[in-house]
C-alpha positions as CSV (number, residue, x, y, z in Angstrom):
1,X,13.9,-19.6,1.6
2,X,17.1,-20.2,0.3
3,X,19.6,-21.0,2.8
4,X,22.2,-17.7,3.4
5,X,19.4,-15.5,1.7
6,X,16.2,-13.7,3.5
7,X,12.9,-12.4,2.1
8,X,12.2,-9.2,1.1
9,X,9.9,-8.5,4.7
10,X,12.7,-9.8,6.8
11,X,14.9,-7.0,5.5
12,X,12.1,-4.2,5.4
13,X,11.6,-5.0,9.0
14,X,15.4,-5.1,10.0
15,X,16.0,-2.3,8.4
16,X,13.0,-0.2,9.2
17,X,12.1,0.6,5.7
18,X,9.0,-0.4,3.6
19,X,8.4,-3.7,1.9
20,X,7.9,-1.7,-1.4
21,X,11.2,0.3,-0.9
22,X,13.2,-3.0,-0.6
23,X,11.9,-3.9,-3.5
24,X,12.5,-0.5,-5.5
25,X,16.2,-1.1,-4.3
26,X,16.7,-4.8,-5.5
27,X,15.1,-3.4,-8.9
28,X,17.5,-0.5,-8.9
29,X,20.4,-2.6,-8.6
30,X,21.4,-1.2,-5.2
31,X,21.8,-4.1,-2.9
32,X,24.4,-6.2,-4.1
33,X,23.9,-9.9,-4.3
34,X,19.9,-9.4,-4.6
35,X,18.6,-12.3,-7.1
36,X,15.1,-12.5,-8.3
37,X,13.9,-16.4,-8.5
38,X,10.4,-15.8,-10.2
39,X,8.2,-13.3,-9.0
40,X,10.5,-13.7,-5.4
41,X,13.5,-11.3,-4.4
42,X,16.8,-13.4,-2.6
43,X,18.9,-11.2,-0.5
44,X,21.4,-12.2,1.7
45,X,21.5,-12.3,5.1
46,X,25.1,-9.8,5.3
47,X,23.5,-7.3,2.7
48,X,24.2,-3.9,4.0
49,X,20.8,-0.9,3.8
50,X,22.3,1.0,0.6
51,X,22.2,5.0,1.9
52,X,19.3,6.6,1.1
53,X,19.8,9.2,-1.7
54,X,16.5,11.2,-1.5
55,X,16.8,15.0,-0.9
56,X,15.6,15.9,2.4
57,X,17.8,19.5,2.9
58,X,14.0,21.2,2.0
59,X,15.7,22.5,-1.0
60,X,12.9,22.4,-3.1
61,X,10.5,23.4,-1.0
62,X,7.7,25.9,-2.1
63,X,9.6,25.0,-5.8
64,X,6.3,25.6,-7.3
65,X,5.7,29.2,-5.8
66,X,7.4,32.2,-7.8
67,X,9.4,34.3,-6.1
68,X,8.8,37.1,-4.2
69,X,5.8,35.3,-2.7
């Protein structure tokens, strides 16, 4: 790899997260200095783990159910 950049499994594994989830974030934009060289993602070594904005508060829970249920 480039040097000052890691691979997209080095960073999954430091920062506990799926390969695929890495990915989904370089795609999104939301790890900043992420560059694609073909099919390959380039992040650097310093990149911080972008907070993960998924709602896990159980809010929508049972959101299917009608009420009174």
């Amino acid at each position: 790899m480039i040097e000052g950049f890691v691979t997209v499994k080095q960073i999954a594994k430091k920062w506990g997260v799926s390969v695929r989830t890495v990915q989904t974030m370089c795609s999104e934009g939301r790890i900043e200095g992420a560059t694609k060289f073909g099919d390959v993602w380039a992040i650097p070594i310093n990149a911080e783990k972008p907070t993960d904005n998924r709602i896990t508060t159980g809010m929508y829970k049972n959101w299917r159910k009608p009420k009174g249920e």
